[in-house]
C-alpha positions as CSV (number, residue, x, y, z in Angstrom):
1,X,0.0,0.0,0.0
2,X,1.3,3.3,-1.2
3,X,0.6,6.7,1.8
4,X,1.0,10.1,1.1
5,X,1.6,10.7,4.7
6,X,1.9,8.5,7.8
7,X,0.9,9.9,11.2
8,X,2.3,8.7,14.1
9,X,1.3,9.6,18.0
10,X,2.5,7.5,21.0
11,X,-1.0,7.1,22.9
12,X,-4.3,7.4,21.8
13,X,-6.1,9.9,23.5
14,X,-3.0,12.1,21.7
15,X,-4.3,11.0,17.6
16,X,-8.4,10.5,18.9
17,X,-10.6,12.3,16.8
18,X,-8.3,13.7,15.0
19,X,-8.4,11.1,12.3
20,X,-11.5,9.5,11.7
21,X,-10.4,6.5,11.1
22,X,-6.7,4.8,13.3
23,X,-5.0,2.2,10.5
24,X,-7.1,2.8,7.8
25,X,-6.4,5.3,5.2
26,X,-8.2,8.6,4.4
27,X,-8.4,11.6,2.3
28,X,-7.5,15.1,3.5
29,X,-6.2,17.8,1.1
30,X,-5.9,16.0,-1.4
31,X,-3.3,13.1,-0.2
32,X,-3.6,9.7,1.3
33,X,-3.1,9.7,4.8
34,X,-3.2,7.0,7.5
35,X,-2.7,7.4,11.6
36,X,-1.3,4.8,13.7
37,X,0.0,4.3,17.2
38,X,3.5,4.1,18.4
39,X,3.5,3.4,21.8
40,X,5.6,5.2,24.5
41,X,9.6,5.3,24.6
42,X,12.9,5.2,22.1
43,X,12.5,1.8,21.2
44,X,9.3,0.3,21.1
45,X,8.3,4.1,18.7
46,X,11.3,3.2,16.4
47,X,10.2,-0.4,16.2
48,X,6.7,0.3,15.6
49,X,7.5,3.4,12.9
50,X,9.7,1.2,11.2
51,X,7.7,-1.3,10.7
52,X,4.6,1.0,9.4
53,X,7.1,2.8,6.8
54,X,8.1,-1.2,5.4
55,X,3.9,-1.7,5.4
56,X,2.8,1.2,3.9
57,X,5.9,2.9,2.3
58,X,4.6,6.6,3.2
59,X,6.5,9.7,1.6
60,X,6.3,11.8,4.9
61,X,6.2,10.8,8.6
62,X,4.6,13.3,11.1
63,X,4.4,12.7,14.5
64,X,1.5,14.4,16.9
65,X,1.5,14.2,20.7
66,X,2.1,16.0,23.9
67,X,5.1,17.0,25.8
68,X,6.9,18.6,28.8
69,X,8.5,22.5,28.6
70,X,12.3,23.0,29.3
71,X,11.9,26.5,28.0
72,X,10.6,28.1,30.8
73,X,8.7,30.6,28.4
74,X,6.7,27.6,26.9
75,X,3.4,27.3,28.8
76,X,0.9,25.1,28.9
77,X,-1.1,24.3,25.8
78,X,1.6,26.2,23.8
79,X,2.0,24.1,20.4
80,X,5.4,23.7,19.3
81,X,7.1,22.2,15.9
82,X,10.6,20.8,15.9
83,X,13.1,22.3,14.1
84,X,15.3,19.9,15.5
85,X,15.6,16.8,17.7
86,X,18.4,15.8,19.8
87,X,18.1,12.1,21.7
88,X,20.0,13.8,25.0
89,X,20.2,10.3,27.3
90,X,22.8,8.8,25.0
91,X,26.3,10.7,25.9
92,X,29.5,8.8,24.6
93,X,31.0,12.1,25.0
94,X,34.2,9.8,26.5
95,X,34.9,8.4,23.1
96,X,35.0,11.3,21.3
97,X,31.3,11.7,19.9
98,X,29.0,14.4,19.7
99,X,26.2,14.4,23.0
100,X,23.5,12.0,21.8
101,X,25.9,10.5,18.8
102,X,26.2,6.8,18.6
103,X,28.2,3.6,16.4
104,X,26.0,2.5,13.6
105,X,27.1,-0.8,11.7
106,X,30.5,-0.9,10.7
107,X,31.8,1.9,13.3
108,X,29.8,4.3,11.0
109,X,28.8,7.2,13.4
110,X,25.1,8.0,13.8
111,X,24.4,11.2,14.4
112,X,21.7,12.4,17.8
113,X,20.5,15.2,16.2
114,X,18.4,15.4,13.2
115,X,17.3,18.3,11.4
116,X,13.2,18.4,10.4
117,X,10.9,19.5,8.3
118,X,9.7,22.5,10.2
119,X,8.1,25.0,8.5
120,X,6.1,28.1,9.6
121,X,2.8,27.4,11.0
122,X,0.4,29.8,12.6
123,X,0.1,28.9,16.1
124,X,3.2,26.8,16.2
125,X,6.5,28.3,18.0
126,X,9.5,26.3,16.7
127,X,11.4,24.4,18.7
128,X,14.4,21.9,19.6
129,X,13.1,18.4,20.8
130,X,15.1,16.5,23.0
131,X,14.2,12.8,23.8
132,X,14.9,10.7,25.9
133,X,13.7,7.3,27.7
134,X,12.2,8.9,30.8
135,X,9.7,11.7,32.1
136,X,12.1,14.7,32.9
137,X,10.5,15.8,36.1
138,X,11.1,19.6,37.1
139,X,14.4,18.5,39.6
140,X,15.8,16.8,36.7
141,X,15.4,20.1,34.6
142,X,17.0,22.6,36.7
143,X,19.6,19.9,37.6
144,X,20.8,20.2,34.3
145,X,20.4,23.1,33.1
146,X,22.6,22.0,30.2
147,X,20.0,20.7,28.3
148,X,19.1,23.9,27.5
149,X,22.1,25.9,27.5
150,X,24.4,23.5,26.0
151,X,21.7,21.4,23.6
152,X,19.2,24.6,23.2
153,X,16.0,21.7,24.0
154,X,13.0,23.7,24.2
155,X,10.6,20.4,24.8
156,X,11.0,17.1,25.9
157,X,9.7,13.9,24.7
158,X,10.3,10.2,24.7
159,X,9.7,9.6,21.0
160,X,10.5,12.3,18.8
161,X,14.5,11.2,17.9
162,X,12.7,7.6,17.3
163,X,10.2,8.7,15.0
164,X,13.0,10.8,13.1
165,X,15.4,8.9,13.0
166,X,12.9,5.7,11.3
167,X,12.7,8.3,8.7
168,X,16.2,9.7,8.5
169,X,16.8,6.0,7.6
170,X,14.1,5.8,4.9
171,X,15.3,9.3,3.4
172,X,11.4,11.1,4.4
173,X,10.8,14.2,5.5
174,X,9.9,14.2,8.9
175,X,8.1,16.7,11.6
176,X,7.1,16.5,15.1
177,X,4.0,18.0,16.5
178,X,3.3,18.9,20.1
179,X,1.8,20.6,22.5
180,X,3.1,21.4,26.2
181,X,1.4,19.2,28.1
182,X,3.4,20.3,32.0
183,X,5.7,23.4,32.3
184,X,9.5,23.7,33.2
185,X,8.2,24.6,36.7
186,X,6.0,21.2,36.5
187,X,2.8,22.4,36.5
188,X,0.2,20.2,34.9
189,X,-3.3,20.9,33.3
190,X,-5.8,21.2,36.0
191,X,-7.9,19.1,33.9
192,X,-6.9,17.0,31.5
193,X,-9.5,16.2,29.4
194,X,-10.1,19.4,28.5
195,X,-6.5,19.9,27.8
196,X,-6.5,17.2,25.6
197,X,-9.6,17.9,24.1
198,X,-8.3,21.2,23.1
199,X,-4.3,20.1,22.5
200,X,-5.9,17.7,19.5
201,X,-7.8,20.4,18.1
202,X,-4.5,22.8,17.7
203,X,-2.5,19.7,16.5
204,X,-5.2,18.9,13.9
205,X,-4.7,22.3,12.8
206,X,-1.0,21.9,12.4
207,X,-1.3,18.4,10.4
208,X,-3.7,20.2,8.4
209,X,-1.5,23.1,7.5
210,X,1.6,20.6,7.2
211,X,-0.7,18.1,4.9
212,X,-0.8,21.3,2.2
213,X,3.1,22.2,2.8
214,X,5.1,20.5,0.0
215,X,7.3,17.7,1.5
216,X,10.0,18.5,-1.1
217,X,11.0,21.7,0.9
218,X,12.3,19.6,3.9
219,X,15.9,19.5,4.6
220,X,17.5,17.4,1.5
221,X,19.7,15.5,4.1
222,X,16.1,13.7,5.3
């Protein structure tokens, strides 16, 4: 099966009724688009995105979810799209790699940060993603405050670098939807349904406006 677009989110109350249909293509501007879930964390994402680019051979990845602030100007319900996404846990700084870089097969060095397909949005404040295998609770941000002023991560997630680098892999253009889901201070939405509720309708918006973007203008090293 052939997809204009695959769109990715980790749970589902993050993709719900934004897509009519979940594994089952549909038509929206024009292109064939299908939404799946990914689960939650670095491997079981890039596993699962993987394995929906080999089943439906997509031209463009986008992933839609919710995250936590590091930028302490990003508040709650603020909707953010990656410019960049750096996977910050893996640090072989010790052998001579970049922060996040890792061996690929053969010694080949792959790289932990990934340029995206970003471009301007209405609504949408652009952003470095870091990810990482783990919730990044408020002590762990101002413990290290490097994240921000050495890596410049604006957001935090736990699939983001997954999702990316899946595509990196399959040369597609790739971009990452959010929306701050708990502050830099760790506050959380008060309620959360009707944070969600209203996070999904500003990321529908976004894969709306990113479903009539040409892919082509993405970064040529995607």
């Amino acid at each position: 099966m052939e997809l204009d677009v695959l769109v990715v989110a980790p749970l589902r109350h993050e993709l719900e009724g934004i897509l009519t249909k979940l594994d089952e293509p549909v038509s929206i501007a024009g292109k064939r688009v299908l939404g799946t879930l990914v689960g939650v964390g670095k491997v079981v994402s890039a596993l699962a995105v993987q394995q929906a680019i080999h089943t439906f051979q997509p031209k463009q990845v986008i992933l839609l979810g919710f995250g936590g602030g590091v930028d302490p100007s990003l508040e709650i319900g603020a909707a953010v799209i990656a410019s960049k996404v750096v996977q910050y846990d893996l640090d072989l700084r010790r052998f001579k790699l970049g922060w996040g870089d890792t061996f690929g097969p053969e010694a080949a060095i792959t790289k932990g940060t990934l340029d995206l397909f970003a471009p301007s949005i209405e609504g949408f404040t652009p952003t470095v993603f870091g990810t990482a295998d783990r919730f990044l609770l408020r002590s762990e941000r101002e413990s290290q405050p490097e994240l921000a002023t050495t890596l410049g991560i604006g957001l935090a997630d736990m699939e983001g670098y997954s999702v990316a680098l899946a595509s990196h892999m399959h040369r597609l253009p790739c971009s990452l939807l959010r929306v701050v889901s708990d502050d830099a201070q760790g506050n959380r939405p008060k309620r959360f349904a009707l944070f969600a509720e209203e996070a999904r309708a500003k990321l529908a918006r976004g894969l709306y406006a990113l479903l009539e973007e040409p892919s082509e203008k993405s970064p040529t090293n995607l």
